[in-house]
C-alpha positions as CSV (number, residue, x, y, z in Angstrom):
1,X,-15.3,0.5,-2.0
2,X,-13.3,0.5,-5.3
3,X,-14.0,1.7,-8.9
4,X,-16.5,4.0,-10.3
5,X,-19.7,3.3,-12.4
6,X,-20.7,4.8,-15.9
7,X,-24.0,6.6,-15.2
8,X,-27.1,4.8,-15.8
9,X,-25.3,1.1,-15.7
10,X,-24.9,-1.3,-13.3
11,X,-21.7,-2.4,-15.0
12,X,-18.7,-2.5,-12.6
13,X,-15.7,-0.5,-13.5
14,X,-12.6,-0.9,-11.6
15,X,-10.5,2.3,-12.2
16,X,-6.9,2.7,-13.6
17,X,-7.1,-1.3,-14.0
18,X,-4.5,-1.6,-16.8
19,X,-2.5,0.5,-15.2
20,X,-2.4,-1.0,-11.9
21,X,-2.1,-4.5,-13.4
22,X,1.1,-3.0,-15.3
23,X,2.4,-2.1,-12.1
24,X,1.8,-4.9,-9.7
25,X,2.5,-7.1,-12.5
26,X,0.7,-10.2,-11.3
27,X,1.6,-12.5,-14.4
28,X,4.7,-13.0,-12.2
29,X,2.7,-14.6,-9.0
30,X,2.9,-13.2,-5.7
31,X,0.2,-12.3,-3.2
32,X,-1.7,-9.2,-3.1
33,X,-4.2,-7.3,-0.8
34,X,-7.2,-5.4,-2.3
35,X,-7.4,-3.6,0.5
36,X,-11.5,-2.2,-0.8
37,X,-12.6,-4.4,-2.2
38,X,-16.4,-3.6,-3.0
39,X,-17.7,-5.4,-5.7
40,X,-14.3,-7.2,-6.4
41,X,-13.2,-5.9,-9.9
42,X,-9.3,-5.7,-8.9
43,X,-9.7,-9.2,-7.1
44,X,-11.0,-10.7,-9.9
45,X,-8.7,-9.5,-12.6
46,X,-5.3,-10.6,-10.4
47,X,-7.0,-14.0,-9.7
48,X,-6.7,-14.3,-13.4
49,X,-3.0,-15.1,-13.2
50,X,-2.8,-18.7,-11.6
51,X,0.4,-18.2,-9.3
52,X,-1.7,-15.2,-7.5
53,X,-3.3,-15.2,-4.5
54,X,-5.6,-12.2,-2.9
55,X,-6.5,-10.9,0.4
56,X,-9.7,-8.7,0.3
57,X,-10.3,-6.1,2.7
58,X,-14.1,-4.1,3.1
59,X,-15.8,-2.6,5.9
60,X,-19.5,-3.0,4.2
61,X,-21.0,-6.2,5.0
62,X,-22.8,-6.2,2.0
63,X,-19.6,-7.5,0.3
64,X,-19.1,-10.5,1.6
65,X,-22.2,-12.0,-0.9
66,X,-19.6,-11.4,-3.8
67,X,-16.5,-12.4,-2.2
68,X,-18.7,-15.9,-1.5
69,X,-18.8,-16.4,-5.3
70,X,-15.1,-15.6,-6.2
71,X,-14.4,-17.8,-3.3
72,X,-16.3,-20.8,-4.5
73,X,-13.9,-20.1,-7.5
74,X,-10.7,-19.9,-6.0
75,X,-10.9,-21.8,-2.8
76,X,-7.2,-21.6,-1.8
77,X,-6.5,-18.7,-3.6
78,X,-8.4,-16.0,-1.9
79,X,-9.7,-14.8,1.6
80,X,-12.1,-12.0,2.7
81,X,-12.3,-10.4,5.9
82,X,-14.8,-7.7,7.1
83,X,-12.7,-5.4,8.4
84,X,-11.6,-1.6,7.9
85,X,-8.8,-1.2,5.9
86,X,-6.6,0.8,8.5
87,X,-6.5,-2.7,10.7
88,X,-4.2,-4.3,7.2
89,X,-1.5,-5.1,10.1
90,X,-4.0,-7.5,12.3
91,X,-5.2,-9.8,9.1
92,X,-3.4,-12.9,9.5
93,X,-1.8,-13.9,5.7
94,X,-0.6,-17.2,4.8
95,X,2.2,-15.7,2.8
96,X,3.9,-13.1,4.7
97,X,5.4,-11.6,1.8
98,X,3.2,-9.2,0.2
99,X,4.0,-8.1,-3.3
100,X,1.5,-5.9,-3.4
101,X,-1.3,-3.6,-2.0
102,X,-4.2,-1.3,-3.7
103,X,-6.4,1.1,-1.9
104,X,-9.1,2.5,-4.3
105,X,-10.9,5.2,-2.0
106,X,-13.8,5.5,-4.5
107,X,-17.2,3.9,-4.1
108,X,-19.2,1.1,-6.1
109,X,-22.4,1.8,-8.1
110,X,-23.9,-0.3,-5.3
111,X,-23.3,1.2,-2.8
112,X,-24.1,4.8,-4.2
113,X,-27.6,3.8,-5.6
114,X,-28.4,2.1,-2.1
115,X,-30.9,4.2,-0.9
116,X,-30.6,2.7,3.1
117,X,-26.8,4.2,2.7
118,X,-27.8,7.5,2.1
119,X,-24.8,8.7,-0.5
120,X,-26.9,9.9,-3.1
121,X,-28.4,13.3,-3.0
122,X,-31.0,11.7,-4.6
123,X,-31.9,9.6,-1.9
124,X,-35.1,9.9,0.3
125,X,-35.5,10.2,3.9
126,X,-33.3,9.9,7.1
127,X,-29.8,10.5,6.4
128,X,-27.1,7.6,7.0
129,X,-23.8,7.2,5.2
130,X,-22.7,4.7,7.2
131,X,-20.6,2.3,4.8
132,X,-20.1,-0.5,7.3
133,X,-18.7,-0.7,11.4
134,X,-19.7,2.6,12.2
135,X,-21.4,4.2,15.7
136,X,-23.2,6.8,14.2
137,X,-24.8,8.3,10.9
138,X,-25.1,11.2,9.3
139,X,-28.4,12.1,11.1
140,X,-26.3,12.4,14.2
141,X,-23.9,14.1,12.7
142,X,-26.5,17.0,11.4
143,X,-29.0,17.0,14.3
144,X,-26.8,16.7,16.8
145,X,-23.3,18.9,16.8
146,X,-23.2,22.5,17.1
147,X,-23.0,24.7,14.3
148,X,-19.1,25.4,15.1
149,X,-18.9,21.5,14.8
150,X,-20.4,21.6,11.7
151,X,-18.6,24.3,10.3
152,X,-15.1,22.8,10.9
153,X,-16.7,19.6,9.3
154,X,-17.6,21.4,5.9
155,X,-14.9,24.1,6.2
156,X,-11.7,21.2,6.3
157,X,-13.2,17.8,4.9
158,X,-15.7,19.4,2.6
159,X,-13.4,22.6,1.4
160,X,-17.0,24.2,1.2
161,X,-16.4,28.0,1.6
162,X,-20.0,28.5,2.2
163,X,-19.3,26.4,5.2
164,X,-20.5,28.8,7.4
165,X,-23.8,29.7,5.8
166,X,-24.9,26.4,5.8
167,X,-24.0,25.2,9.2
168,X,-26.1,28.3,10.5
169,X,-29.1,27.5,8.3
170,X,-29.0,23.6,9.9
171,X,-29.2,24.7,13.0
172,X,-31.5,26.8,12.8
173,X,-34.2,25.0,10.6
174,X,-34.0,21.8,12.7
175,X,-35.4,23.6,15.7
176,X,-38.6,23.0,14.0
177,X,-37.8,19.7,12.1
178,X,-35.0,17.2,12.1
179,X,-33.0,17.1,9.2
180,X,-33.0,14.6,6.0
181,X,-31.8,14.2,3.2
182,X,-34.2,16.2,1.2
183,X,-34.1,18.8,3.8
184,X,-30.3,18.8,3.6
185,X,-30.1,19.5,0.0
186,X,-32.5,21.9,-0.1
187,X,-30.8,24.5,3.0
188,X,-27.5,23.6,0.6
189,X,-29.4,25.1,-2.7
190,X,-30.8,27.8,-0.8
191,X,-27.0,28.8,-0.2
192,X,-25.5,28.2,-3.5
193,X,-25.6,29.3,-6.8
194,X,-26.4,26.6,-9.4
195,X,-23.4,25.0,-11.2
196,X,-23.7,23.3,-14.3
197,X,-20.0,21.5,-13.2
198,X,-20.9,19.4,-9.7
199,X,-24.2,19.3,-7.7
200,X,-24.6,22.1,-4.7
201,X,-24.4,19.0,-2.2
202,X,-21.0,17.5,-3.0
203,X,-18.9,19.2,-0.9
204,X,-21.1,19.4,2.2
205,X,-22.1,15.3,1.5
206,X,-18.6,14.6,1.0
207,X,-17.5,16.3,4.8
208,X,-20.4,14.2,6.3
209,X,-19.3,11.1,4.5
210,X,-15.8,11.4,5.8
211,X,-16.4,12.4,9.3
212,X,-19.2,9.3,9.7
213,X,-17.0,6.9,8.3
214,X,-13.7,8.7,9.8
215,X,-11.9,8.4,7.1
216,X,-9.2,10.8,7.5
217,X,-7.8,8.1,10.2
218,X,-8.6,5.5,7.7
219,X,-6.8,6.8,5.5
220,X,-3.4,7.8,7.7
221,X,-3.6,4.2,9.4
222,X,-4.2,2.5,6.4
223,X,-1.3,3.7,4.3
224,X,1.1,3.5,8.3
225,X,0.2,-0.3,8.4
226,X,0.2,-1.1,5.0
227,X,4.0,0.0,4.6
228,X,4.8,-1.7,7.8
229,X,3.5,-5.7,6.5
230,X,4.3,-4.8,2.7
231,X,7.3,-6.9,1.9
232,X,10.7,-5.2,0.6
233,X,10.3,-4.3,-2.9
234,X,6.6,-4.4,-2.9
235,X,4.5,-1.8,-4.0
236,X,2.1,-0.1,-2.3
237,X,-1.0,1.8,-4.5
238,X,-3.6,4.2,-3.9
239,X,-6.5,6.0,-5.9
240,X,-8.2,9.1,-4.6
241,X,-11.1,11.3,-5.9
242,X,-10.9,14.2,-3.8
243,X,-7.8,17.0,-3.2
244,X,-7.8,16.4,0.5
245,X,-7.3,12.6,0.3
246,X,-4.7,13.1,-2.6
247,X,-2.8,15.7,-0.2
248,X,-2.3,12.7,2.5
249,X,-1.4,10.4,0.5
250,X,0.9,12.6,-1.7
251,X,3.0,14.1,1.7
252,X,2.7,10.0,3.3
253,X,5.0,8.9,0.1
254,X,7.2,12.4,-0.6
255,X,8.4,12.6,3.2
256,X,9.0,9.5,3.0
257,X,10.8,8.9,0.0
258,X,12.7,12.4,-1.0
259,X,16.4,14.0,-0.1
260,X,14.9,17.2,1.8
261,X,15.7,20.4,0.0
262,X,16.1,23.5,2.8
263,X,17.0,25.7,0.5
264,X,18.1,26.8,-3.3
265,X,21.0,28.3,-1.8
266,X,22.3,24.9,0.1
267,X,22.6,20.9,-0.8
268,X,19.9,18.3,-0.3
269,X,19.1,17.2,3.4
270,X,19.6,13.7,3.6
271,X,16.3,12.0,4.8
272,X,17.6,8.8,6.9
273,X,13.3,7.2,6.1
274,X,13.6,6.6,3.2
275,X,11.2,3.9,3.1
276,X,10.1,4.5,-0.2
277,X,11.4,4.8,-3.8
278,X,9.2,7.2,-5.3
279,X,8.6,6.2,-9.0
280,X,6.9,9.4,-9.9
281,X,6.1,13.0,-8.3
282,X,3.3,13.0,-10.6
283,X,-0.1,10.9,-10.2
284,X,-1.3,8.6,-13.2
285,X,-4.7,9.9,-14.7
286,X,-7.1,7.5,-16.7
287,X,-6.2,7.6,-20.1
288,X,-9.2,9.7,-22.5
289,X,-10.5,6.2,-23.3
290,X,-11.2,5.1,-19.7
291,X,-13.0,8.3,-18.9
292,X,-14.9,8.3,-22.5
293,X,-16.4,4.6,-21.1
294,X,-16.4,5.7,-17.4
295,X,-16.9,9.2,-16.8
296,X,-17.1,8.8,-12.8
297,X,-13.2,7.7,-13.5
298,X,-12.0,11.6,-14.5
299,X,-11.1,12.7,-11.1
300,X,-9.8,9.7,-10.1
301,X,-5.4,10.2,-9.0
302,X,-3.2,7.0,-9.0
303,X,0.1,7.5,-6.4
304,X,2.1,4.4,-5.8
305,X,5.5,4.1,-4.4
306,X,8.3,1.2,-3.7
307,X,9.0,0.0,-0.2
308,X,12.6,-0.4,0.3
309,X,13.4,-0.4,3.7
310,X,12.1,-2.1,7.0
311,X,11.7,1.3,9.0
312,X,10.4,1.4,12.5
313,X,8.8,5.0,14.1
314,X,8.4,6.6,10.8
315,X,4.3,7.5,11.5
316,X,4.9,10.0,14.2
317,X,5.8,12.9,11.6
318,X,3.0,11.8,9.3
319,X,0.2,11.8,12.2
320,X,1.2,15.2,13.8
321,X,0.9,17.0,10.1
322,X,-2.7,16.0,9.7
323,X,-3.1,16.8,14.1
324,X,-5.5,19.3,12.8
325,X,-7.9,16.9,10.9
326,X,-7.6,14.3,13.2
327,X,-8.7,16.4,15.8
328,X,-11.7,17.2,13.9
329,X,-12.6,13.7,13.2
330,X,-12.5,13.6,17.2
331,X,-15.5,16.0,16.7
332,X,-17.3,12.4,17.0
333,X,-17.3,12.0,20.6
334,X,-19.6,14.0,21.4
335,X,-22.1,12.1,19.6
């Protein structure tokens, strides 16, 4: 799933890559897990450093053609599995010290300009969005839940404040016809104003996208078991692209990591998890150069953090403040 792609190229981009390499610092060996690995740009540039080895994570299937080739490369040096990233914990590693793990919640150029995904609004016909081990697509999703369904969908994973609108309109028109993509995007423009900044859809594709491929518990599972194998002193990275996933991941490491402050009038509440050493409160942004070459790259947020401590029970905090979205991601039983 990781880095972005300069418009009208098929050249692969992995995002922040100097920076994360500065990090991680794999000159000095250790193993590592990409834990999306998409078209393998962070793989690749770790496997440069000979005392490395990688683990690759990716729930599209389409991967596994180009983790073949770096394979054939570095037979003993690198492994694959097909897998979603919040199962980390249950991927049997040679090396059970982990020096380092990388979640890039972007998506390849591939997989956005395949048009049987669905992820473009460009894209024709039936809707889909499935990115790999799914149960249902996005045309479930739209022709199938209720419009109060919908409208918690677009209202929380979408931030779309024309989240009611829309939902009505989709019900309503696919009374007469099912909804595709084309359809979709045109009840969305009927709604919305052009803006010369994002497309109408993103918002609205962006809620579908996360509730098909649930990744709200992706996310929340993926960073619980990926601080439970990483090894004391490893590091544990992640790059989002959207305020909702950056607010996760920026309470998973601060709650985690920080004295407590109750109040301006009283001392700092000692936090007994303190699991993590936060480095920064701030994320890392590409630098102008990066975004100059790959534009896709400007909203992209780098948070990493230090494990320090072997805690046990520390998730049940961090699960019951995102109840609420889980709850809608349950949303999907009914379909």
């Amino acid at each position: 799933m990781n880095a972005t792609i300069l418009p009208n190229s098929k050249k692969h981009y992995p995002v922040l890559l100097k920076e994360i390499l500065s990090i991680i610092s794999p000159q000095n060996g250790g193993t590592f897990i990409d834990c999306t690995f998409g078209q393998g740009g962070y793989s690749r540039e770790i496997l440069k450093f000979k005392n490395t080895n990688v683990t690759a994570i990716d729930r599209d299937p389409e991967c596994k053609n180009t983790a073949q080739k770096i394979k054939q490369i570095h037979k003993e040096r690198f492994s694959f599995f097909n897998k979603k990233f919040s199962e980390i914990d249950k991927i049997k590693n040679e090396d059970s010290k982990i020096k380092g793990i990388i979640l890039d919640l972007g998506y390849s150029y591939a997989q956005i300009k395949d048009p049987n995904k669905g992820l473009s609004f460009d894209s024709k016909g039936k809707l889909n969005m499935r990115l790999g081990l799914n149960s249902f697509s996005a045309d479930d999703v739209v022709n199938k839940l209720s419009q109060k369904d919908l409208e918690l969908i677009f209202k929380y994973f979408g931030e779309d404040k024309d989240s009611r609108i829309i939902s009505k309109k989709i019900v309503n028109q696919r009374l007469q016809n099912s909804i595709n993509t084309e359809k979709l995007v045109s009840i969305i423009n009927s709604v919305k104003k052009k803006s010369g900044r994002i497309h109408n859809a993103t918002k609205i594709f962006q809620a579908i996208r996360i509730f098909v491929n649930k990744e709200i518990s992706e996310l929340i599972y993926g960073l619980i078991n990926s601080a439970k194998i990483l090894d004391i002193n490893g590091k544990l990275l992640v790059v989002s692209f959207h305020s909702l996933e950056d607010k996760i991941i920026k309470y998973f490491f601060k709650s985690l990591s920080e004295d407590k402050k109750v109040s301006r009038y009283y001392p700092e509440e000692k936090n007994p998890n303190k699991l993590f050493k936060l480095m920064s409160k701030k994320p890392i942004y590409p630098s102008h150069d990066e975004i100059s070459t790959n534009r896709p790259s400007r909203s992209a947020k780098l948070r990493y953090a230090i494990k320090k401590n072997n805690m046990i029970n520390f998730e049940k905090d961090f699960v019951k403040k995102f109840s609420k979205l889980l709850e809608i991601e349950n949303l999907s039983k009914k379909l």
